[in-house]
LOKOL-536966 format. One record per residue (C-alpha): residue number from 1; residue in three letters; z, x, y. Coordinates in nm, 3 decimals, padded with zeros to 5 digits, m for minus. Last residue first. Example, Ala and Ser with C-alpha at 12.3 -4.5 7.8 and 13.67 -1.06 7.14 Angstrom:
BEGIN
+-----+------+---------+---------+---------+
|  nr | rest |       Z |       X |       Y |
+-----+------+---------+---------+---------+
|   2 |  SER |  00.714 |  01.367 | m00.106 |
|   1 |  ALA |  00.780 |  01.230 | m00.450 |
+-----+------+---------+---------+---------+
***
This chain:
BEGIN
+-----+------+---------+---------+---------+
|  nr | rest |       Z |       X |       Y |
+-----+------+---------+---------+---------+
| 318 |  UNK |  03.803 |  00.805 |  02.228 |
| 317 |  UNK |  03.906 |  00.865 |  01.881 |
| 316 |  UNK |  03.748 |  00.584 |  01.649 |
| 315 |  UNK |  03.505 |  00.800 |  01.454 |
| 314 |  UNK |  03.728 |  01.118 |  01.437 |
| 313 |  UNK |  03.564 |  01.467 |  01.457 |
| 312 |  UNK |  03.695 |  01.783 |  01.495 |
| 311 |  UNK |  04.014 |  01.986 |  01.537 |
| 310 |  UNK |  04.114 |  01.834 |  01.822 |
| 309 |  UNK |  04.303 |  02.034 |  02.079 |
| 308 |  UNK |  04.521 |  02.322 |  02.049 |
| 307 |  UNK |  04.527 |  02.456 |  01.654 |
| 306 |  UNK |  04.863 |  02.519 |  01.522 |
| 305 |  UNK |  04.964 |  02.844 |  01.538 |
| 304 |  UNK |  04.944 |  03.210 |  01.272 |
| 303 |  UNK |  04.611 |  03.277 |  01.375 |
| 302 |  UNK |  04.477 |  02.919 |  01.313 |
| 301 |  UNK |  04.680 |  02.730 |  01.169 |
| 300 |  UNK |  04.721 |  02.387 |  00.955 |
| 299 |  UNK |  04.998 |  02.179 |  00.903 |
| 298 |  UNK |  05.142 |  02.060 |  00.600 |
| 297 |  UNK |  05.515 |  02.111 |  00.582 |
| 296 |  UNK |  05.602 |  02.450 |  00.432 |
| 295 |  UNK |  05.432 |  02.692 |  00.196 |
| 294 |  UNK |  05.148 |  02.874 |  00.219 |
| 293 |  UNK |  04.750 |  02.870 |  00.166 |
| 292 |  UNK |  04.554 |  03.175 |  00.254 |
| 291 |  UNK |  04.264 |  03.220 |  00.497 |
| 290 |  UNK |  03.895 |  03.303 |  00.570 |
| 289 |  UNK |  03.769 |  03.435 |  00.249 |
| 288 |  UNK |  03.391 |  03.425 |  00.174 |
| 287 |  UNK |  03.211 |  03.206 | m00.071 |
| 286 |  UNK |  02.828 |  03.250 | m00.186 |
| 285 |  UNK |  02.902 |  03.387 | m00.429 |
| 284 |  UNK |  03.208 |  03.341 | m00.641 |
| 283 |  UNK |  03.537 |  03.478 | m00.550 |
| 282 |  UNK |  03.703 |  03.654 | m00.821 |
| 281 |  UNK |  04.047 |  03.482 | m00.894 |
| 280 |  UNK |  04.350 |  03.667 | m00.854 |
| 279 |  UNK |  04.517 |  03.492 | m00.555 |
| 278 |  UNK |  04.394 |  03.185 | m00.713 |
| 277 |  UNK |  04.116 |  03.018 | m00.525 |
| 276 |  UNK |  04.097 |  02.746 | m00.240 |
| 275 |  UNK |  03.813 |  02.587 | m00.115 |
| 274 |  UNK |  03.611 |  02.470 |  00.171 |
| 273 |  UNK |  03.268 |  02.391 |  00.152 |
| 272 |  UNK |  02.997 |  02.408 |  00.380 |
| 271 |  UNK |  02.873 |  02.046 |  00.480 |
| 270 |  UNK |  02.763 |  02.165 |  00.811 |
| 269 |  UNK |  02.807 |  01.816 |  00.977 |
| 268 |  UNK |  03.089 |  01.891 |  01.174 |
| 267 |  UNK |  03.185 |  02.119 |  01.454 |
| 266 |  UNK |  03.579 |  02.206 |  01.519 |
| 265 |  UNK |  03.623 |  02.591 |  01.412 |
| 264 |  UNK |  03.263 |  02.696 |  01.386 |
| 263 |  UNK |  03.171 |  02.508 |  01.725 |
| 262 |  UNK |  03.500 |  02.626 |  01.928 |
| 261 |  UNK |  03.493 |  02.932 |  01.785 |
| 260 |  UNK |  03.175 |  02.985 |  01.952 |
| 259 |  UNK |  03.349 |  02.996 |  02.291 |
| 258 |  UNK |  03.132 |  02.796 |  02.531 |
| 257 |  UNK |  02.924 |  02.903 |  02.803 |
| 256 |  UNK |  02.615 |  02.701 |  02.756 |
| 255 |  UNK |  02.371 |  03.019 |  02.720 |
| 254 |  UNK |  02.668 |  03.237 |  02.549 |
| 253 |  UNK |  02.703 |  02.950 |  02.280 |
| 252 |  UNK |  02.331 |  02.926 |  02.217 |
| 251 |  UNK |  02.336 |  03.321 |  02.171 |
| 250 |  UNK |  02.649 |  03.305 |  01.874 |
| 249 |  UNK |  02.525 |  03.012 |  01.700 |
| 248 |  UNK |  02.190 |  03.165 |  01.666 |
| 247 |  UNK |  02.369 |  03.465 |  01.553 |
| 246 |  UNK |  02.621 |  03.368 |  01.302 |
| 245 |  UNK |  02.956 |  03.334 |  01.367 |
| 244 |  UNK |  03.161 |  03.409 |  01.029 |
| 243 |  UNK |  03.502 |  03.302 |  01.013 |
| 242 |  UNK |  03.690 |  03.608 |  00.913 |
| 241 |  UNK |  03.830 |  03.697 |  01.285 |
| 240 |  UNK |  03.916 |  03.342 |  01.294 |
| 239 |  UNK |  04.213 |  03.354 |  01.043 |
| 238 |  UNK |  04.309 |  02.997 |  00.886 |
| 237 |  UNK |  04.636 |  02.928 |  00.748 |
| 236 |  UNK |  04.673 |  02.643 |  00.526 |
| 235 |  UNK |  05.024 |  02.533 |  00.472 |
| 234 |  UNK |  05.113 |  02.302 |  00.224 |
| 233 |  UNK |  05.142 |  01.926 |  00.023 |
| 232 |  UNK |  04.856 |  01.925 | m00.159 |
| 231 |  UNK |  04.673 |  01.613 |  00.002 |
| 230 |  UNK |  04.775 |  01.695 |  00.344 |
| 229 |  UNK |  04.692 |  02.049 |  00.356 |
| 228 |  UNK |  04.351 |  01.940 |  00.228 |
| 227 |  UNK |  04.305 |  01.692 |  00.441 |
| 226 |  UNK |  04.412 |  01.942 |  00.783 |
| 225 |  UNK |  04.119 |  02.196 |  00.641 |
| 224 |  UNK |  03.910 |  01.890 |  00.693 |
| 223 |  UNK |  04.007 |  01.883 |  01.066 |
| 222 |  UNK |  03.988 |  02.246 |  01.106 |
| 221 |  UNK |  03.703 |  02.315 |  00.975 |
| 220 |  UNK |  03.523 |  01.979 |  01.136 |
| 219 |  UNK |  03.407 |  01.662 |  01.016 |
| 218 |  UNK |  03.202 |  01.736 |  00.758 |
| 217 |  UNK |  03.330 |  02.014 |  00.588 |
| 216 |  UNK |  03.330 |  01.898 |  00.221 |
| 215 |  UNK |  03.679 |  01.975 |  00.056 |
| 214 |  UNK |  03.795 |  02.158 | m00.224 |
| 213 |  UNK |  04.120 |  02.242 | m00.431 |
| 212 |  UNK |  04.208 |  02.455 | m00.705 |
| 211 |  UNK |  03.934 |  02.687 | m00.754 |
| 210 |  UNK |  03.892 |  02.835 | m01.140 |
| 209 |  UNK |  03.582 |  03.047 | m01.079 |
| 208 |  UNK |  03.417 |  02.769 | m01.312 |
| 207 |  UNK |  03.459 |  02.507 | m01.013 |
| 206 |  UNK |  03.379 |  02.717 | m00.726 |
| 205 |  UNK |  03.025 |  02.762 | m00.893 |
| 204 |  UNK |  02.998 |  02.373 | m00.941 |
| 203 |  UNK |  03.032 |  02.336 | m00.581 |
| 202 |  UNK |  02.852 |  02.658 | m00.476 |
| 201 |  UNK |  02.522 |  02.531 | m00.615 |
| 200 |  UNK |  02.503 |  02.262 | m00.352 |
| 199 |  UNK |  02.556 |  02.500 | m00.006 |
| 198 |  UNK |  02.532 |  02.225 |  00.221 |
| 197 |  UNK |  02.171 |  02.263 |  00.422 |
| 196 |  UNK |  02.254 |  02.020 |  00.712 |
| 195 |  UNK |  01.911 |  01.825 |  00.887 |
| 194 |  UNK |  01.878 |  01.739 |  01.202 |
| 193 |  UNK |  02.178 |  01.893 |  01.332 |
| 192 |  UNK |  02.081 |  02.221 |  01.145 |
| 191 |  UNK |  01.692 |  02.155 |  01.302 |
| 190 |  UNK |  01.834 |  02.191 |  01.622 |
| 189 |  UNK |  02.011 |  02.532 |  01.566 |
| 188 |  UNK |  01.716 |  02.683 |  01.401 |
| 187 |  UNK |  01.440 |  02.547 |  01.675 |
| 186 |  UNK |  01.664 |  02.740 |  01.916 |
| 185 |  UNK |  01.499 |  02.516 |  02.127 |
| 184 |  UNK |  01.447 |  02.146 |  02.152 |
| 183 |  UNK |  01.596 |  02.137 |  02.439 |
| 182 |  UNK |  01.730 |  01.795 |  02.644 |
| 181 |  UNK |  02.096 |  01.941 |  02.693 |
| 180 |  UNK |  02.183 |  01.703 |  02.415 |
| 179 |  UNK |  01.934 |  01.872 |  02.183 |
| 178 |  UNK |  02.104 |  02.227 |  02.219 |
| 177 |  UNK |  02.484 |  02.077 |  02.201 |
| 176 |  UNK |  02.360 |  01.900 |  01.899 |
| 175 |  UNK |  02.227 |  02.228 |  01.767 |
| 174 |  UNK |  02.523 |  02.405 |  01.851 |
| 173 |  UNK |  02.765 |  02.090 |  01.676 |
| 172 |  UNK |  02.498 |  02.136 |  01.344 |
| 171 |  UNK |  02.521 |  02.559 |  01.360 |
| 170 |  UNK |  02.896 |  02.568 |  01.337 |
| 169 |  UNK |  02.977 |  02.660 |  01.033 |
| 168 |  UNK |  02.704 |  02.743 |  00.744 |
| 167 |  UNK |  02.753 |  02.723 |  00.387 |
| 166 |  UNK |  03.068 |  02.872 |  00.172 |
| 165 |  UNK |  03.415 |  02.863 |  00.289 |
| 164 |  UNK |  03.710 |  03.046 |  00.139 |
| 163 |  UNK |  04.096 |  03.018 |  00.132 |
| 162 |  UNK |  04.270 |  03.213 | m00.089 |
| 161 |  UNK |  04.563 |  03.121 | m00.305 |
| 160 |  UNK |  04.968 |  03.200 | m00.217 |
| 159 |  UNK |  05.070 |  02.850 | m00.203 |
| 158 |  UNK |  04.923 |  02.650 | m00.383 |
| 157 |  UNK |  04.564 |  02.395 | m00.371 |
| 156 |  UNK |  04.574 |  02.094 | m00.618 |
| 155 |  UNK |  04.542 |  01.805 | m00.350 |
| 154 |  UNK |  04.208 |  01.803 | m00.241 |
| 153 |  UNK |  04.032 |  01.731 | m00.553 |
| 152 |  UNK |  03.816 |  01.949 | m00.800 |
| 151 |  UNK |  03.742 |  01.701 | m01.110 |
| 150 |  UNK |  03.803 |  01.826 | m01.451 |
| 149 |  UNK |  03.509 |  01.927 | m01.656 |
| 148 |  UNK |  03.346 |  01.684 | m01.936 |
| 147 |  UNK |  02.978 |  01.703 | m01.752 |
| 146 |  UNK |  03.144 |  01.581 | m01.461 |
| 145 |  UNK |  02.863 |  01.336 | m01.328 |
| 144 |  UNK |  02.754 |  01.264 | m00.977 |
| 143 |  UNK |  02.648 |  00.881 | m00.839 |
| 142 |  UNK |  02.581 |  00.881 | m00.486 |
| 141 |  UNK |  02.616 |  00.566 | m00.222 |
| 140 |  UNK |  02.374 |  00.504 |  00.094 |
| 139 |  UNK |  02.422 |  00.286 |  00.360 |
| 138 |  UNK |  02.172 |  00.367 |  00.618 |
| 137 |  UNK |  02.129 |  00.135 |  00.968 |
| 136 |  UNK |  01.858 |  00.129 |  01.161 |
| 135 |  UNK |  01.952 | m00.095 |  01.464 |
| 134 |  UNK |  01.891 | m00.500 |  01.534 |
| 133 |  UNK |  01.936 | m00.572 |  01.142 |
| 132 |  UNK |  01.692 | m00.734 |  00.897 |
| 131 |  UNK |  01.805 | m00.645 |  00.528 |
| 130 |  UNK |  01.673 | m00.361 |  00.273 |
| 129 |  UNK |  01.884 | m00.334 | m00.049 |
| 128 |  UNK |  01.947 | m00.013 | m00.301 |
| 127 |  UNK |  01.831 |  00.134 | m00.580 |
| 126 |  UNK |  01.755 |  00.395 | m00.852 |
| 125 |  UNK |  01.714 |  00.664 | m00.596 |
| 124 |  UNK |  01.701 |  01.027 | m00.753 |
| 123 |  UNK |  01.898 |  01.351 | m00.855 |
| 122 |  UNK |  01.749 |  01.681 | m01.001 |
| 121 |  UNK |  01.993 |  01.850 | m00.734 |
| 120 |  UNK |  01.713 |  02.001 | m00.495 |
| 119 |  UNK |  01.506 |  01.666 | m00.527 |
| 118 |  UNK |  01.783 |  01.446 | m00.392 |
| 117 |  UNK |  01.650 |  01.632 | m00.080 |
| 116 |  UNK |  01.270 |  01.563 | m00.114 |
| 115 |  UNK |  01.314 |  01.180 | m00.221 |
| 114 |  UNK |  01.571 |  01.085 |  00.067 |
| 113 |  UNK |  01.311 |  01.284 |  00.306 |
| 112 |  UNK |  00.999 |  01.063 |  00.117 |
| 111 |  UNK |  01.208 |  00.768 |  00.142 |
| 110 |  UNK |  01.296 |  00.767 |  00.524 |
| 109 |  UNK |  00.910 |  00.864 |  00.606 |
| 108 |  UNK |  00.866 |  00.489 |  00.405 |
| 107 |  UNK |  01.094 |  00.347 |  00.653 |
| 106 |  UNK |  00.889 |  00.504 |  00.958 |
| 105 |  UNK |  00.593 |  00.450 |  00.807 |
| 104 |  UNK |  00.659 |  00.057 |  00.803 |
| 103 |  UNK |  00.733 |  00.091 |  01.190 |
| 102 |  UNK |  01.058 | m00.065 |  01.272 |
| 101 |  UNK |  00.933 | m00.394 |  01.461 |
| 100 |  UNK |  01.151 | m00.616 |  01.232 |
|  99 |  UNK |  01.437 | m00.396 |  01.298 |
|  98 |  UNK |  01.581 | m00.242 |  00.964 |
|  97 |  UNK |  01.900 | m00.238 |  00.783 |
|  96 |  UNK |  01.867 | m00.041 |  00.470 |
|  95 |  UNK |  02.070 |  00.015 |  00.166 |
|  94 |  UNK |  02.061 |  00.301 | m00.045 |
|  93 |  UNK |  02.196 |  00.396 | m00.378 |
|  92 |  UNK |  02.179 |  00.743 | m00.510 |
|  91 |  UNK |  02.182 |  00.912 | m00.885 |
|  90 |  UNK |  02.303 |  01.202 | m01.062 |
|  89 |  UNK |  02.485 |  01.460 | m00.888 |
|  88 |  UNK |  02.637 |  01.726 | m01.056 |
|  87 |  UNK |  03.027 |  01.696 | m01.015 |
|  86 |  UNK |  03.273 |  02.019 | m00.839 |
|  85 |  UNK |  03.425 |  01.782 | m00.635 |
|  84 |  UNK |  03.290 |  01.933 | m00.291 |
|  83 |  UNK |  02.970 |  01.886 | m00.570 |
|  82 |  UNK |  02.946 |  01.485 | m00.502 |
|  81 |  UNK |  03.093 |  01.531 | m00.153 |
|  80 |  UNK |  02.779 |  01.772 | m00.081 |
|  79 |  UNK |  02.530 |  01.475 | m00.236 |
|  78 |  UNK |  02.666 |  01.209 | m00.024 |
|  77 |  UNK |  02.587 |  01.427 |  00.335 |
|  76 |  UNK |  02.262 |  01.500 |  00.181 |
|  75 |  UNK |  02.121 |  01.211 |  00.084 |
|  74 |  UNK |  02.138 |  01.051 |  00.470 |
|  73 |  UNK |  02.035 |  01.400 |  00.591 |
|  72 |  UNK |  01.729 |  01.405 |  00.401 |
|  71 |  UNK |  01.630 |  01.046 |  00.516 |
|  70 |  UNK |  01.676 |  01.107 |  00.831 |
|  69 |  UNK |  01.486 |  01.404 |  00.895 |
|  68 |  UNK |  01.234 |  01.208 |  00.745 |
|  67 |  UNK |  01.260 |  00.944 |  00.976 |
|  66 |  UNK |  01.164 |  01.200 |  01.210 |
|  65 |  UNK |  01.488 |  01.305 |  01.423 |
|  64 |  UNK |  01.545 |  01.343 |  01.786 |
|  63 |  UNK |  01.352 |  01.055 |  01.947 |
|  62 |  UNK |  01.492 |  00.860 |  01.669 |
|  61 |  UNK |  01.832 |  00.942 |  01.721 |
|  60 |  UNK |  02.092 |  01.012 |  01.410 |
|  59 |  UNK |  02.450 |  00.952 |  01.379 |
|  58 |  UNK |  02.542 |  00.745 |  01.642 |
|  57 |  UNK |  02.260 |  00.598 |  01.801 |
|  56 |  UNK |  02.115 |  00.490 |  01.458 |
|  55 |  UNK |  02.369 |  00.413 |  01.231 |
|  54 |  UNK |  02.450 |  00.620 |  00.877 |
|  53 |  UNK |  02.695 |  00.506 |  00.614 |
|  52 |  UNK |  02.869 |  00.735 |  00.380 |
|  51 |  UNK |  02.927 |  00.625 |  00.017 |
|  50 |  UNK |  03.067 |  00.827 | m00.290 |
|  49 |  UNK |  03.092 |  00.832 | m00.688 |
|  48 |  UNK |  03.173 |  01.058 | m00.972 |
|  47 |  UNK |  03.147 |  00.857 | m01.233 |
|  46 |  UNK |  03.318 |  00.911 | m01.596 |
|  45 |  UNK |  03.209 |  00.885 | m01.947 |
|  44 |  UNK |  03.096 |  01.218 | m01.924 |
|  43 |  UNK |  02.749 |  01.134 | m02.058 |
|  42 |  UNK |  02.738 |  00.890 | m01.742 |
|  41 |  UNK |  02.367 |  00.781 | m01.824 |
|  40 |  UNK |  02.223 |  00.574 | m01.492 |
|  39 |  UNK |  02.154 |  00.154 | m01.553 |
|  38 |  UNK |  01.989 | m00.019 | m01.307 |
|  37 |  UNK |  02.087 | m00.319 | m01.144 |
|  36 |  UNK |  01.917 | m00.741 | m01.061 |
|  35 |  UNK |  01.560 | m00.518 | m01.206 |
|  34 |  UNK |  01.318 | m00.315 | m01.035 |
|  33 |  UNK |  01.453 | m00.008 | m00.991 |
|  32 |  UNK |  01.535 |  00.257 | m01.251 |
|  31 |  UNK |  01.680 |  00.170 | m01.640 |
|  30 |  UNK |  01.814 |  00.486 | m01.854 |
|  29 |  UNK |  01.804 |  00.760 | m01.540 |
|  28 |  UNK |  01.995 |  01.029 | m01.623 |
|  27 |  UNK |  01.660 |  01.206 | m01.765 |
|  26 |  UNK |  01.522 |  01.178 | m01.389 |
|  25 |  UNK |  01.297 |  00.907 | m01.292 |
|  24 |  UNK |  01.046 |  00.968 | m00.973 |
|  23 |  UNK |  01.105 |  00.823 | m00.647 |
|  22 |  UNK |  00.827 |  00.730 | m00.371 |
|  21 |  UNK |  00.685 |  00.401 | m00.532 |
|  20 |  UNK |  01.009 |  00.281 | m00.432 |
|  19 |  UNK |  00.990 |  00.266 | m00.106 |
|  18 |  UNK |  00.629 |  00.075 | m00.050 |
|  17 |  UNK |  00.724 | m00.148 | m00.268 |
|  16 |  UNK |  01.067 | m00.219 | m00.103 |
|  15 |  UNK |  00.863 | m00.225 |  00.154 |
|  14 |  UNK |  00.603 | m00.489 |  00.022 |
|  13 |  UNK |  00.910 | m00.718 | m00.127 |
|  12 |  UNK |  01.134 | m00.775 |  00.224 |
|  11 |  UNK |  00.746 | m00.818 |  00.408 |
|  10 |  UNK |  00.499 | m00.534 |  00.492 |
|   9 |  UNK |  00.424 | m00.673 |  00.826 |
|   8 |  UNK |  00.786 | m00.746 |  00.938 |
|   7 |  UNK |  00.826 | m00.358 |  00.832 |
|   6 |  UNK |  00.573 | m00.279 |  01.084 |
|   5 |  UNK |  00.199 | m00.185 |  01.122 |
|   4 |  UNK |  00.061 |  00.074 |  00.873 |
|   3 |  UNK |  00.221 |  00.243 |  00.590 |
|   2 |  UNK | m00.063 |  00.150 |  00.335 |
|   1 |  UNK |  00.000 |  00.000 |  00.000 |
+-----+------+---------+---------+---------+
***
């Protein structure tokens, strides 16, 4: 079916046509779309499962992101909480709430960057809904699977481990800064807001090096460093001369005049991973240490104090 006119033109059934001609069947796929459900293996016998929604004006712009930009995002974000628990992700649901003048290729661009990122984890789309709504909206839910291992939560970190992040800090909150200021240049630092590159390998990598607790940074080092203190009950002492500032990061932050820190420490979106490792435990690639966990009321630090100001990002905070 061709991708011109709107979504109105294509009709509820024609884009969800249009959609779901774009995503192959994996092996943990038993019964795709088309019927009231489908029907994904769990060989574990568990489900690893997650949900993030995405709405246009807040988390994405159009004039700012293709559609699939978009679309690779939406996947993403779900697929790094899938492997922050150390699962393999399986399967995605999606949901979309579209204008009726939403250009068909627009949705269909959607699908393609959902299909191209679920591609670098062997996952797919088996699903979903499309609805009439006055803004994009994107609902989408993952499916992972534990392949018989233990899950990596939050809440098992102790004192005396290592702290260690792997993926990229900062870059997503420089390239929003870049975009906001009306550039579209460093084309590196925009293209992180547009779309994150979590670090999918390291999930499952952090898993068989023994790590006790893990997070997906995606609101903010600090602030998802604060969850994990929570959840296990300690300390978790960051040290900014180990947090790495790369060099994109570094030059966009000069040109606005803001401390770097301030993005790698605070910026969201990244989807690096934070986790924490026996003292003894090798470190697997690609993680790097940046702290130690101690013990005492949960709080976290940031050369030895508590971090002034917010630590990243809160949905409701004004």
């Amino acid at each position: 079916m061709a991708d011109d006119g709107t979504v109105a033109d294509l009709g509820e059934f024609g884009l969800i046509a249009a959609v779901v001609a774009r995503f192959p069947a994996t092996p943990d796929v038993l019964l795709g779309p088309g019927d009231d459900a489908a029907v994904v293996a769990a060989p574990d016998g568990r489900v690893v499962a997650s949900t993030d929604l995405l709405v246009e004006g807040r988390h994405f712009r159009r004039d700012w992101s293709t559609a699939h930009d978009v679309g690779r995002k939406a996947a993403a974000q779900n697929l790094a909480d899938l492997v922050a628990m150390g699962a393999r992700p399986t399967a995605l649901l999606v949901g979309l709430g579209a204008p009726p003048d939403l250009p068909s290729d627009w949705a269909t661009g959607l699908a393609d960057g959902l299909a191209e990122e679920c591609a670098l984890v062997g996952a797919t789309v088996v699903g979903g809904d499309v609805v009439r709504s006055d803004t994009v909206v994107v609902s989408v839910t993952a499916l992972g699977d534990l392949g018989g291992r233990a899950p990596v939560t939050r809440s098992g970190a102790r004192a005396g481990d290592v702290l260690a992040v792997a993926g990229r800090l900062g870059w997503a909150a420089a390239g929003l800064a870049v975009l906001g200021r009306g550039f579209r240049s460093p084309r590196v630092l925009a293209d992180a807001h547009r779309v994150p590159a979590p670090p999918y390998a390291a999930g499952r990598a952090a898993q068989e090096a023994g790590a006790t607790a893990m997070i997906d940074v995606s609101d903010g080092l600090v602030q998802d460093a604060g969850h994990l203190a929570a959840a296990s009950g300690v300390v978790v002492a960051l040290d900014s001369s180990a947090l790495v500032v790369d060099g994109p990061v570094a030059e966009a932050a000069a040109a606005f005049n803001v401390d770097p820190l301030v993005w790698v420490l605070t910026g969201g979106e990244d989807h690096a991973l934070l986790a924490a490792f026996p003292a003894d435990a090798a470190l697997p690639e690609p993680f790097v240490p940046v702290g130690e966990v101690r013990e005492g009321d949960p709080v976290v630090l940031v050369d030895g104090a508590p971090y002034a100001g917010a630590g990243g990002h809160d949905h409701f905070r004004a």
